[in-house]
VMD Tcl script that builds the backbone (N, CA, C; Angstrom):
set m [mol new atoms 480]
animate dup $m
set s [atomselect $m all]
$s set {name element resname resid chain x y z} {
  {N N UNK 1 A -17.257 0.249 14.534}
  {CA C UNK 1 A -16.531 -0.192 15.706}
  {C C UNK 1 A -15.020 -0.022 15.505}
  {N N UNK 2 A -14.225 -0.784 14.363}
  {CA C UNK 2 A -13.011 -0.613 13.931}
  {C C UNK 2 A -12.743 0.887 13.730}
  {N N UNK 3 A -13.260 1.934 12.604}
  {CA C UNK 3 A -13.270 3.072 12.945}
  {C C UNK 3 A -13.190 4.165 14.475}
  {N N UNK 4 A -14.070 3.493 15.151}
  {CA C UNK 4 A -13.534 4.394 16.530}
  {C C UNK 4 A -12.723 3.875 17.216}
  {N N UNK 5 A -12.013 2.613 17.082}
  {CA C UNK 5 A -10.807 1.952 17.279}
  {C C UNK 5 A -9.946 3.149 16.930}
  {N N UNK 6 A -10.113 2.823 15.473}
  {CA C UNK 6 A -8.793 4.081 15.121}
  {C C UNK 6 A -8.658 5.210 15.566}
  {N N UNK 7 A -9.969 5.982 15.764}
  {CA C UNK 7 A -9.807 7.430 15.753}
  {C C UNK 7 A -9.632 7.298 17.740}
  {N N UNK 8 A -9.856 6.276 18.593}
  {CA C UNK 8 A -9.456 6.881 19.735}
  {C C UNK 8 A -8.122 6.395 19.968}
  {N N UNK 9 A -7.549 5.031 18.832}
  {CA C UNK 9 A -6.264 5.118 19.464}
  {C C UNK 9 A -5.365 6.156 18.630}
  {N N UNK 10 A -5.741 7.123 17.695}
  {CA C UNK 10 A -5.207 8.518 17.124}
  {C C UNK 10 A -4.950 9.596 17.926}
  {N N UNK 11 A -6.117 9.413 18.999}
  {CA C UNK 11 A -6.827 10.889 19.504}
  {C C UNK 11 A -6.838 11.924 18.577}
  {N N UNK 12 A -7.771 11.039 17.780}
  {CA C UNK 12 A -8.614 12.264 16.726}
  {C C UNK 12 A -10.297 12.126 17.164}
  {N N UNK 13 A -10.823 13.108 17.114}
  {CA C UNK 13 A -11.777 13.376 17.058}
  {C C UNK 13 A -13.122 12.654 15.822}
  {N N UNK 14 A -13.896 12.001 16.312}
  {CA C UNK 14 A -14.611 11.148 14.953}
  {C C UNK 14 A -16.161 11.894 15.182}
  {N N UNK 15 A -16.259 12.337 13.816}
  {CA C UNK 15 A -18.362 12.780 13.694}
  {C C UNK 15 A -18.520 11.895 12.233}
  {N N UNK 16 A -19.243 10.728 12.472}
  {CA C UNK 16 A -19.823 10.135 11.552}
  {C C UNK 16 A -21.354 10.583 11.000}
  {N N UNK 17 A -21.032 10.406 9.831}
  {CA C UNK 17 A -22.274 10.925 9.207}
  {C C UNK 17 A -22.974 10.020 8.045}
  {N N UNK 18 A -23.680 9.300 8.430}
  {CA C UNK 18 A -24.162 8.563 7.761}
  {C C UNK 18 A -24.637 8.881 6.398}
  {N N UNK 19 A -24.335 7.819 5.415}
  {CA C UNK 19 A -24.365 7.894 3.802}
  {C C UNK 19 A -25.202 6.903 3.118}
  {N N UNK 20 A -26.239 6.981 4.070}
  {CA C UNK 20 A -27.315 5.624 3.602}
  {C C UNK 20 A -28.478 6.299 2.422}
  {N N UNK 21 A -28.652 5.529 1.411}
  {CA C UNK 21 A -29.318 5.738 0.543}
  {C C UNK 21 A -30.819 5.420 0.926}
  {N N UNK 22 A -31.283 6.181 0.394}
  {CA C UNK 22 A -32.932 6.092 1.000}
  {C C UNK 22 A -33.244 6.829 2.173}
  {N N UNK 23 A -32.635 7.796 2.474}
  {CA C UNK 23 A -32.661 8.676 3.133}
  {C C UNK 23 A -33.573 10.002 2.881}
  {N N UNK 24 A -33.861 10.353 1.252}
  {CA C UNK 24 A -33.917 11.516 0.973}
  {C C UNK 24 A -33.468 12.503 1.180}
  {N N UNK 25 A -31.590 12.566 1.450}
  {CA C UNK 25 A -31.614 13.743 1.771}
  {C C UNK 25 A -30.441 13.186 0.977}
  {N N UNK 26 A -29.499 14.300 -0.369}
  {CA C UNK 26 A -28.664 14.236 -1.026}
  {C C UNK 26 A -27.398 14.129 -0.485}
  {N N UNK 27 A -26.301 13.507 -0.932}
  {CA C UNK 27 A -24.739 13.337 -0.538}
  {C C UNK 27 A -24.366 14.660 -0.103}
  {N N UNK 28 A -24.978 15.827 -1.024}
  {CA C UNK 28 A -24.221 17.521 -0.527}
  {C C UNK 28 A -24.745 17.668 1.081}
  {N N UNK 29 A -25.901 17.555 0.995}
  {CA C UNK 29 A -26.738 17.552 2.481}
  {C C UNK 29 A -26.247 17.079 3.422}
  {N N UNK 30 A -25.812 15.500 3.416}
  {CA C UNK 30 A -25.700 14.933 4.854}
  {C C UNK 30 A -24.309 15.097 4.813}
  {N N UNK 31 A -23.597 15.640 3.584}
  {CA C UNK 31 A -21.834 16.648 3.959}
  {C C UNK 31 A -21.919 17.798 4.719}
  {N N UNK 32 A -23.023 18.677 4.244}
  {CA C UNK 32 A -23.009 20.090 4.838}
  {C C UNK 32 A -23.657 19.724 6.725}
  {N N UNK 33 A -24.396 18.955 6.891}
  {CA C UNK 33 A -24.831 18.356 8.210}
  {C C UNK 33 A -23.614 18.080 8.841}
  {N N UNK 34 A -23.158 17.197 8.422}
  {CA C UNK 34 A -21.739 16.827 8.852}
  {C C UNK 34 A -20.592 17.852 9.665}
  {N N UNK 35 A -20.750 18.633 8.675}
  {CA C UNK 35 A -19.244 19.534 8.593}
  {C C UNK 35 A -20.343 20.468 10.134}
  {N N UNK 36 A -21.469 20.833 9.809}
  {CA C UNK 36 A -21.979 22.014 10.554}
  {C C UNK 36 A -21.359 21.420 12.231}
  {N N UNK 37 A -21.782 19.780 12.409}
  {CA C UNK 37 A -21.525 19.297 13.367}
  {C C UNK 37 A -20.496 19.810 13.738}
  {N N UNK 38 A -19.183 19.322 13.126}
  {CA C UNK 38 A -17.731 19.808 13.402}
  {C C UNK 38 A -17.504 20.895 13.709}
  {N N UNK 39 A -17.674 21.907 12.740}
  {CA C UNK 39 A -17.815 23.162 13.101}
  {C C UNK 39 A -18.230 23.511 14.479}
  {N N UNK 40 A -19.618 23.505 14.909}
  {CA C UNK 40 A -20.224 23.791 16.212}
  {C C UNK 40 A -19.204 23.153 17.266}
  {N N UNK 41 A -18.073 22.241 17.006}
  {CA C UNK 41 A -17.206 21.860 18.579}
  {C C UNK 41 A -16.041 22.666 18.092}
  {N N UNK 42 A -15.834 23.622 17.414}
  {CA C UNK 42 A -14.818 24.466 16.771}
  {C C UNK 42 A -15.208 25.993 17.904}
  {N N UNK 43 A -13.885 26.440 18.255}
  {CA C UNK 43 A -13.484 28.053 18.362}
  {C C UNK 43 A -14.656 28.522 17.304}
  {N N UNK 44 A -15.129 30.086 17.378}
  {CA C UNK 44 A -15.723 30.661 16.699}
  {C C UNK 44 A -14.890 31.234 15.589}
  {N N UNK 45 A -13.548 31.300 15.824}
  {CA C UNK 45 A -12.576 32.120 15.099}
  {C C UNK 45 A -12.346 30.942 13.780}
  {N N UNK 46 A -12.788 29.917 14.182}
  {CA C UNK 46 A -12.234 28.568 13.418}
  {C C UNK 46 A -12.977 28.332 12.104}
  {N N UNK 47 A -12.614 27.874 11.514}
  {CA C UNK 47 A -13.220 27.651 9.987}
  {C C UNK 47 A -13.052 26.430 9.392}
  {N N UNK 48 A -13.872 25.241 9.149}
  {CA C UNK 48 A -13.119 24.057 8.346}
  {C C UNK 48 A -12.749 24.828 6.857}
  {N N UNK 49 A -11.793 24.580 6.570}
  {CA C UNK 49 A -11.731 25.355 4.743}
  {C C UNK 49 A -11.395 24.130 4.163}
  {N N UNK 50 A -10.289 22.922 4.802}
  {CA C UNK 50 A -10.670 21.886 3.688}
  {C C UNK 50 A -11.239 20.618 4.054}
  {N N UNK 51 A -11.322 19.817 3.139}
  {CA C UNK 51 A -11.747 18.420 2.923}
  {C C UNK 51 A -10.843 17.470 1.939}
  {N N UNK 52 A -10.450 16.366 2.450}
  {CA C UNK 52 A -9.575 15.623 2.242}
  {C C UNK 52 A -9.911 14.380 1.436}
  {N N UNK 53 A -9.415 13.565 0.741}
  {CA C UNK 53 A -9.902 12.291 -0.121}
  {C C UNK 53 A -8.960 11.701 -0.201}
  {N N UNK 54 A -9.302 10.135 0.175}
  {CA C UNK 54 A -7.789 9.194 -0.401}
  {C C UNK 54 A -8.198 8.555 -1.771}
  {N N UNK 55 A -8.715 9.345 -2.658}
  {CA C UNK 55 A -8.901 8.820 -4.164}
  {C C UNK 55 A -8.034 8.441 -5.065}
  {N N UNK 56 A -7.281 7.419 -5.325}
  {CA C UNK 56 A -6.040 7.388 -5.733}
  {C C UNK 56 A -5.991 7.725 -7.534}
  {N N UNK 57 A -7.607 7.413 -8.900}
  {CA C UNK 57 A -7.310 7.002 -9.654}
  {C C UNK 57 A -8.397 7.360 -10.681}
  {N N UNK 58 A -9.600 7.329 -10.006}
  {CA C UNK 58 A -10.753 6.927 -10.735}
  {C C UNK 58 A -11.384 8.533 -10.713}
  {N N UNK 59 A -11.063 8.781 -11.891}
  {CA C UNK 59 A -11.581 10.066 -12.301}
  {C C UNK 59 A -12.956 10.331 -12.304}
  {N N UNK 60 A -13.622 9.824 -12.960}
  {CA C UNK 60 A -14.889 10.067 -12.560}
  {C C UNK 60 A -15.482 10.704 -11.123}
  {N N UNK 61 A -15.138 9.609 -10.149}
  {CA C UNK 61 A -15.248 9.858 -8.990}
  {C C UNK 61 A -15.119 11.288 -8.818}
  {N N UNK 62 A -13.066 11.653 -8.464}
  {CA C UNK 62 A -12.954 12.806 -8.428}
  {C C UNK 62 A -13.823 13.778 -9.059}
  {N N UNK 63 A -14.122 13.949 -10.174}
  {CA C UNK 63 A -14.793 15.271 -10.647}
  {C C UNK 63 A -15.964 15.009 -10.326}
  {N N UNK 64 A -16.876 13.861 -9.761}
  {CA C UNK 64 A -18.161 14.102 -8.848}
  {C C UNK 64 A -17.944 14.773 -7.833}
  {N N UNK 65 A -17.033 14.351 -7.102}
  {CA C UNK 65 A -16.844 15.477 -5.866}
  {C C UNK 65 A -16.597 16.523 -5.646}
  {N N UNK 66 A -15.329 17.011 -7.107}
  {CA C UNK 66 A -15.102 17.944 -7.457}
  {C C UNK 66 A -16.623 18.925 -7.533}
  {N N UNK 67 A -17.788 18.338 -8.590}
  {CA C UNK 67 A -18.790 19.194 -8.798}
  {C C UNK 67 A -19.595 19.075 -7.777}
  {N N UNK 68 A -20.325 18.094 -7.310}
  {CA C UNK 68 A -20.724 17.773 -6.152}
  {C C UNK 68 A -21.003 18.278 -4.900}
  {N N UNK 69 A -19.553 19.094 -4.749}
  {CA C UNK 69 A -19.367 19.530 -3.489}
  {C C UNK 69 A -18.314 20.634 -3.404}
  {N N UNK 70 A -18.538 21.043 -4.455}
  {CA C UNK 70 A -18.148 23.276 -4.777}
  {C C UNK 70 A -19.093 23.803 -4.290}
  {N N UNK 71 A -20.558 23.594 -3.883}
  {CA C UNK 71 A -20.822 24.334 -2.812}
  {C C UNK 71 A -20.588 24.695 -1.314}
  {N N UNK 72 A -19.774 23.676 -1.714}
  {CA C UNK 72 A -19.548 23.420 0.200}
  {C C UNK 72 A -18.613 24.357 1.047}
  {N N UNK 73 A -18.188 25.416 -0.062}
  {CA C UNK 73 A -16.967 26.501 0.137}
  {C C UNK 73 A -15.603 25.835 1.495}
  {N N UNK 74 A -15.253 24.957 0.332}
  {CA C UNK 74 A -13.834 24.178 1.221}
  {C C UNK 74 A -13.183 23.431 0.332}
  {N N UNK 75 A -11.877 23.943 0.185}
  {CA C UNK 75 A -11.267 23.039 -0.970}
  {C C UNK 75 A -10.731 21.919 -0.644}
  {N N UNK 76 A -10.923 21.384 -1.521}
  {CA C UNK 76 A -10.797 19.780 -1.189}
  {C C UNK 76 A -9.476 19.218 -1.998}
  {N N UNK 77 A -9.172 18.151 -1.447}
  {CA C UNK 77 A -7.658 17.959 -1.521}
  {C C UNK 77 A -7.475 16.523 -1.481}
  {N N UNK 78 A -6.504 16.050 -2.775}
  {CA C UNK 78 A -6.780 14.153 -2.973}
  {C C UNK 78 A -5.107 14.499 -2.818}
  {N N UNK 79 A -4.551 14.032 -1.556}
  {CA C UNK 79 A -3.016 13.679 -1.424}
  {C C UNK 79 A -2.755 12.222 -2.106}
  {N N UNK 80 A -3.198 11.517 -2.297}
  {CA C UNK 80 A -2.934 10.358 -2.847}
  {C C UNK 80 A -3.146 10.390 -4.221}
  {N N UNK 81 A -3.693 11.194 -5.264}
  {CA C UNK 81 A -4.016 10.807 -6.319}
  {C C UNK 81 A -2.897 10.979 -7.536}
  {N N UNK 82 A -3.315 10.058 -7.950}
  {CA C UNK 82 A -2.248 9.548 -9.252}
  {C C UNK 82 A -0.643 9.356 -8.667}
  {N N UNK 83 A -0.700 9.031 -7.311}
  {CA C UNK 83 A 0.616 8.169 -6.771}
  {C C UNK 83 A 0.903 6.925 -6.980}
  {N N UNK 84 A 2.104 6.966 -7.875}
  {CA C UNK 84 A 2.051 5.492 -8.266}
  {C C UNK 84 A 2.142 4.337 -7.222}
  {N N UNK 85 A 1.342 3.309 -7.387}
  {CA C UNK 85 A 1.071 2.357 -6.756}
  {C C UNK 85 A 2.118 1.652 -5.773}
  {N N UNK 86 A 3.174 1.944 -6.648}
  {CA C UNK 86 A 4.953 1.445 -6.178}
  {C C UNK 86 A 5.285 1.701 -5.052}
  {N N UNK 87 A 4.751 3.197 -5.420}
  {CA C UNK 87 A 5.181 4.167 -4.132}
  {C C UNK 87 A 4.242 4.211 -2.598}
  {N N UNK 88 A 2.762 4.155 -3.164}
  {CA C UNK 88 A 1.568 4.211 -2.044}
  {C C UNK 88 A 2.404 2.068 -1.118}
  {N N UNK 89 A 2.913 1.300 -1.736}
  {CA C UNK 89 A 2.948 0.268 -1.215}
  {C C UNK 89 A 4.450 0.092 -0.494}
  {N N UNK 90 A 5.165 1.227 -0.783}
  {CA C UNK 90 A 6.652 1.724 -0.098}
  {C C UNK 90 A 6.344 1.972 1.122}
  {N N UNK 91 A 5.014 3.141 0.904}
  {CA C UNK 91 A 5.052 3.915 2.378}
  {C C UNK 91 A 3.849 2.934 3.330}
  {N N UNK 92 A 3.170 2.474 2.943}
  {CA C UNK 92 A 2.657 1.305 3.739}
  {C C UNK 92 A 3.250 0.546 4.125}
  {N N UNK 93 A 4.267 0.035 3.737}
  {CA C UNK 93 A 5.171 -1.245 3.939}
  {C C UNK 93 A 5.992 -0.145 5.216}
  {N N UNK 94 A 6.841 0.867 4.659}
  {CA C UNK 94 A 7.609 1.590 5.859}
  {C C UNK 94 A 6.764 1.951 7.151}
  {N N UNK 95 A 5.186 2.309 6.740}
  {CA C UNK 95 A 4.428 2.647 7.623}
  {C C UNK 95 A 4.386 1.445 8.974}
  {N N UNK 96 A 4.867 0.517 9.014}
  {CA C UNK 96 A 4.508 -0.641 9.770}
  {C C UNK 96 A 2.866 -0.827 10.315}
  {N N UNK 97 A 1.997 -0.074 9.692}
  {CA C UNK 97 A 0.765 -0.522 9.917}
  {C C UNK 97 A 0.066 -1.823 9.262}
  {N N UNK 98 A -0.371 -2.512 9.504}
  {CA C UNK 98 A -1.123 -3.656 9.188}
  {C C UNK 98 A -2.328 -3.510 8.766}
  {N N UNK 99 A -2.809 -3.860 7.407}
  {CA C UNK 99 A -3.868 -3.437 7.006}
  {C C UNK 99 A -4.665 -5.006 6.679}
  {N N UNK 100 A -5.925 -5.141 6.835}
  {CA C UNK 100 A -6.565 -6.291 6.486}
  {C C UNK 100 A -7.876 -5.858 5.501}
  {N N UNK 101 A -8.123 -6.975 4.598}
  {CA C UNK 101 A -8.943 -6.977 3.546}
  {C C UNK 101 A -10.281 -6.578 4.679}
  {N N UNK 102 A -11.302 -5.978 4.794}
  {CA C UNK 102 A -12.190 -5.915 5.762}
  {C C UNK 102 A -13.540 -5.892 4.609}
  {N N UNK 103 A -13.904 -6.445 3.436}
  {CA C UNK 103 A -14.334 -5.984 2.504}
  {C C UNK 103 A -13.893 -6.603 1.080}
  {N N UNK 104 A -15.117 -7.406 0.488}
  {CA C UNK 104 A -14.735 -7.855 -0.792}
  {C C UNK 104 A -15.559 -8.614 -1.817}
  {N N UNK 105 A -15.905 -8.233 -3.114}
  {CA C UNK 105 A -16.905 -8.776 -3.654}
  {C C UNK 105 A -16.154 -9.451 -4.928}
  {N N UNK 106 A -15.120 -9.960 -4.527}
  {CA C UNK 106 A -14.376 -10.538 -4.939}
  {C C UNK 106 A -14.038 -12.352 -4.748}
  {N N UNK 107 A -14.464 -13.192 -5.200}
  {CA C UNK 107 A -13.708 -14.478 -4.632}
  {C C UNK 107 A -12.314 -15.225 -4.501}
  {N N UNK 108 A -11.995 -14.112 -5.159}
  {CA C UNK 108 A -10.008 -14.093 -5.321}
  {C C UNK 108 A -9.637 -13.442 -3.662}
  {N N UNK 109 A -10.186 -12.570 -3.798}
  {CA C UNK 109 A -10.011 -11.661 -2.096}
  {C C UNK 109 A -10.980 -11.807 -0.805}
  {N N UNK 110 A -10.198 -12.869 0.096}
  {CA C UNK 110 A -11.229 -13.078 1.247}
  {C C UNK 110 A -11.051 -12.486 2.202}
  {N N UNK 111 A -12.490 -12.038 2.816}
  {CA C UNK 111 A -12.290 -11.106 3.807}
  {C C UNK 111 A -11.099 -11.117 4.875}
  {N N UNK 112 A -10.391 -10.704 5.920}
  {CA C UNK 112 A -9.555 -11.263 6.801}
  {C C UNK 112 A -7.987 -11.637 6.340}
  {N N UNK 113 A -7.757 -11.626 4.862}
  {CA C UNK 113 A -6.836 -11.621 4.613}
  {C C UNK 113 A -5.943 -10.133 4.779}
  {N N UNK 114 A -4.471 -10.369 5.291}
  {CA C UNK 114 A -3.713 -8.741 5.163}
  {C C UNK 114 A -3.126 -8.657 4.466}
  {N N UNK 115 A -3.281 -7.175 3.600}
  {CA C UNK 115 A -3.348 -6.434 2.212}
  {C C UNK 115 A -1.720 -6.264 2.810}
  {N N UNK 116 A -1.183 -7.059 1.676}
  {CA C UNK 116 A 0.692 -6.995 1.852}
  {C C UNK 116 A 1.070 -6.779 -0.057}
  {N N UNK 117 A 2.160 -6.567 -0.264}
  {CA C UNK 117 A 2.950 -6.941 -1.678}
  {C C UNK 117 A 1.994 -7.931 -2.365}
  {N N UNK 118 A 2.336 -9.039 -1.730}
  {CA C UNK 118 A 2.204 -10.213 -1.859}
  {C C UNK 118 A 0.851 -10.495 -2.403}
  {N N UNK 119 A 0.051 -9.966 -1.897}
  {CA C UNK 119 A -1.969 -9.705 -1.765}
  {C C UNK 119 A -1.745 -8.793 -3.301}
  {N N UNK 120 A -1.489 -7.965 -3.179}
  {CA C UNK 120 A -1.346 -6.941 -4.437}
  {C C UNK 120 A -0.943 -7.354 -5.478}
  {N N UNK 121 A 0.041 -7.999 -5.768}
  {CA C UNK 121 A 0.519 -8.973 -6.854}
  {C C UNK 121 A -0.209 -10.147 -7.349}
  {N N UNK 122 A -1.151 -10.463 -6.695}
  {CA C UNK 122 A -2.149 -11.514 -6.399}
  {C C UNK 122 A -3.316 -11.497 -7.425}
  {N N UNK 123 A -3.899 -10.233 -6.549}
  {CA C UNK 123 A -5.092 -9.499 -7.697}
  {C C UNK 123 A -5.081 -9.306 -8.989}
  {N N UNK 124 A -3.916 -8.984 -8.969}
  {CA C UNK 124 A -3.222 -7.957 -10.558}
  {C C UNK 124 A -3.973 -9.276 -11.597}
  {N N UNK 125 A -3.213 -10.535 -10.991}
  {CA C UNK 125 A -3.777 -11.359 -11.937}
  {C C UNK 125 A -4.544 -11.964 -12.299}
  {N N UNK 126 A -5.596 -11.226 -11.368}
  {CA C UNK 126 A -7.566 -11.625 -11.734}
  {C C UNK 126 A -8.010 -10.561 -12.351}
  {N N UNK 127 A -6.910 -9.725 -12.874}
  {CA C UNK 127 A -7.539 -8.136 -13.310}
  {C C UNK 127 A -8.370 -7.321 -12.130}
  {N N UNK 128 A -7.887 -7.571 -10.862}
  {CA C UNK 128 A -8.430 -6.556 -10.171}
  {C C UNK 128 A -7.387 -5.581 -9.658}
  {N N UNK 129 A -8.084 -4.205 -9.608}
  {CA C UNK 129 A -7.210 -3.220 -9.014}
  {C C UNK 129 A -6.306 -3.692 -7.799}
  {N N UNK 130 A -5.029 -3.559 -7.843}
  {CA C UNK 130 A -4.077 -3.855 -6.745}
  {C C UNK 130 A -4.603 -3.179 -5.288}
  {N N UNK 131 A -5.124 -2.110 -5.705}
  {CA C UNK 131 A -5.574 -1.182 -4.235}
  {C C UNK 131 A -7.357 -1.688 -3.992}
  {N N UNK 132 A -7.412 -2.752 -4.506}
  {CA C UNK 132 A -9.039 -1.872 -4.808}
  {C C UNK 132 A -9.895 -0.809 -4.903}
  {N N UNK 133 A -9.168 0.048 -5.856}
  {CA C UNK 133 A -9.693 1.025 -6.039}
  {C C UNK 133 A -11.315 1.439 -6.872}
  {N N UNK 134 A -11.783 0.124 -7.681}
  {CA C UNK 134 A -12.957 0.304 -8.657}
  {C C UNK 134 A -13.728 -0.868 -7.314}
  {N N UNK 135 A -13.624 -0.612 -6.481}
  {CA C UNK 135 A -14.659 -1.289 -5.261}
  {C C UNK 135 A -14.785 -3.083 -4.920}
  {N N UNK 136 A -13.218 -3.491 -5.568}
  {CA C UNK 136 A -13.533 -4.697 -5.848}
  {C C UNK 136 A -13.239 -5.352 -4.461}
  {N N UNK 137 A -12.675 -4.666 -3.483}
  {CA C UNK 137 A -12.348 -5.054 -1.670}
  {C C UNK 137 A -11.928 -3.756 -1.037}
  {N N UNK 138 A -11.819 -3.459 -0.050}
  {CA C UNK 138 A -11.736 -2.675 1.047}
  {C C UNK 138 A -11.159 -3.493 1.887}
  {N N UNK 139 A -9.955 -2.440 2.703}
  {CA C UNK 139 A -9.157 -2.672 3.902}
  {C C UNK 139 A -9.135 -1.870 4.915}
  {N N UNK 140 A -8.830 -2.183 5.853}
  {CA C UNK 140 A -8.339 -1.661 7.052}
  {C C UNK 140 A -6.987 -1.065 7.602}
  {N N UNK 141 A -7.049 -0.151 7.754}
  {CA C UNK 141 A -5.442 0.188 8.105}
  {C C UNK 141 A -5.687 0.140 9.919}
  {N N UNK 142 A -4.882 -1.001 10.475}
  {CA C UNK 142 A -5.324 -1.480 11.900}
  {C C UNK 142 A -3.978 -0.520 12.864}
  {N N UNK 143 A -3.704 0.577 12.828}
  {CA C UNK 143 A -3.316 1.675 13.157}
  {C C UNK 143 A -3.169 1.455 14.698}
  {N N UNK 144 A -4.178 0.574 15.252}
  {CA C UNK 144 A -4.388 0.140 16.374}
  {C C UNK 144 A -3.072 -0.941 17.224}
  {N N UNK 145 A -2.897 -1.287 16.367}
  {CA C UNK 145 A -1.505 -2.354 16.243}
  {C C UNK 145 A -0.295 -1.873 16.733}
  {N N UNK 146 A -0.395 -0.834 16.096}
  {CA C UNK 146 A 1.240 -0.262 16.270}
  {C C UNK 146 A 1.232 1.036 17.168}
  {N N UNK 147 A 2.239 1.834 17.914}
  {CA C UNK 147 A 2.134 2.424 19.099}
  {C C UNK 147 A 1.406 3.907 18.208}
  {N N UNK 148 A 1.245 4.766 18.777}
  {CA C UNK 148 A 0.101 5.878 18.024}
  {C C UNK 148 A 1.124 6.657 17.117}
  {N N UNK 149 A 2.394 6.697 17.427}
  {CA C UNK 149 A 3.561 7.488 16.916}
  {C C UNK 149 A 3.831 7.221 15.731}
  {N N UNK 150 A 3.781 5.925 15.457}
  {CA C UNK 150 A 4.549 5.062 14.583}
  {C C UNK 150 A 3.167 5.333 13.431}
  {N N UNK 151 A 2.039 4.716 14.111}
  {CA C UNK 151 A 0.789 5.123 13.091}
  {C C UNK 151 A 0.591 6.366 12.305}
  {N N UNK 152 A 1.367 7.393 13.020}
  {CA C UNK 152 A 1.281 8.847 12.473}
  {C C UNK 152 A 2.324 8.820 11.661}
  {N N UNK 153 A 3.277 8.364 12.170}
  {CA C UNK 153 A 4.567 8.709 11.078}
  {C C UNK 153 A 5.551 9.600 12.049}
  {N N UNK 154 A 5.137 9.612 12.764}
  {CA C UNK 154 A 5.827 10.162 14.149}
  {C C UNK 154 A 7.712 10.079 14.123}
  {N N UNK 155 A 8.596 10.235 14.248}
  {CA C UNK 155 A 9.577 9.755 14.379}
  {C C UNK 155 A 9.943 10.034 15.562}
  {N N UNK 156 A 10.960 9.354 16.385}
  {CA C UNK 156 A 11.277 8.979 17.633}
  {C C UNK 156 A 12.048 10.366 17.996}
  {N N UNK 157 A 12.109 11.130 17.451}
  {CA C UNK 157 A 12.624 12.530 17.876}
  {C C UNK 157 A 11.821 13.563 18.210}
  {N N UNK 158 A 10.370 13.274 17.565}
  {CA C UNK 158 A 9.153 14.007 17.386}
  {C C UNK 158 A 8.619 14.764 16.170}
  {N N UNK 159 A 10.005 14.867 15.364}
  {CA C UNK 159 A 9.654 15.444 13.879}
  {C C UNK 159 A 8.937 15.179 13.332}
  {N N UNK 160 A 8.844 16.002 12.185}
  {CA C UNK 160 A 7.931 15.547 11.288}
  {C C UNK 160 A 8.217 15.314 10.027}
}
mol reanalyze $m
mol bondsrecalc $m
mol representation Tube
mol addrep $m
């Protein structure tokens, strides 16, 4: 629900593809399903070539996907990774988006709380990842909040 929040107050385009286990059909599979979707509302001339990740840290991860999903002929691309934390909480903070804990198996981190400095500094000292990055909470970036410009990074001139 929150998700197509975002993506219609973006006007981006959303194809969800479900990642439910017990499916029988492998993570490469219901990617290549996925993408075919996209593709088919694409120009013929059009090509997805990449795929994107906000993985900030956890290596493992990366090189699953990395191997994972080299068949998928589309290079894939982690803009966030190994950005120091300092910095990912600069451009959130400048971002004026509002992000809320939406997610947490944590009792230090309750759901509904918004992921600020303050929240981040918090964790550190239960030993949990500041971002939750090893799955210890999940947030929301409520994109919805703020006018669509501002969510993009838009500047009032139109630049970029």
């Amino acid at each position: 629900d929150q998700v197509i929040q975002q993506a219609s107050h973006l006007d981006i385009t959303l194809v969800g593809v479900p990642l439910r286990r017990g499916s029988g059909e492998t993570y490469p599979d219901r990617m290549r399903g996925g993408l075919k979707a996209v593709q088919a509302t694409l120009p013929p001339e059009s090509k997805i070539s990449t795929l994107v990740f906000g993985d900030l840290h956890l290596g493992h991860i990366k090189e699953w996907r990395d191997t994972i999903l080299a068949e998928l002929d589309c290079e894939l691309e982690y803009p966030l990774w190994k950005v120091p934390y300092s910095d990912l909480l600069e451009d959130l903070e400048a971002s004026q988006v509002p992000c809320e804990v939406s997610g947490s198996s944590r009792p230090e981190v309750k759901v509904g709380t918004m992921f600020t400095r303050e929240l981040y500094n918090k964790v550190k000292q239960f030993d949990i990842d500041g971002f939750g990055e090893a799955g210890e909470f999940h947030s929301l970036a409520m994109v919805f909040k703020v006018p669509r410009a501002v969510a993009l990074g838009i500047p009032d001139d139109g630049t970029m």
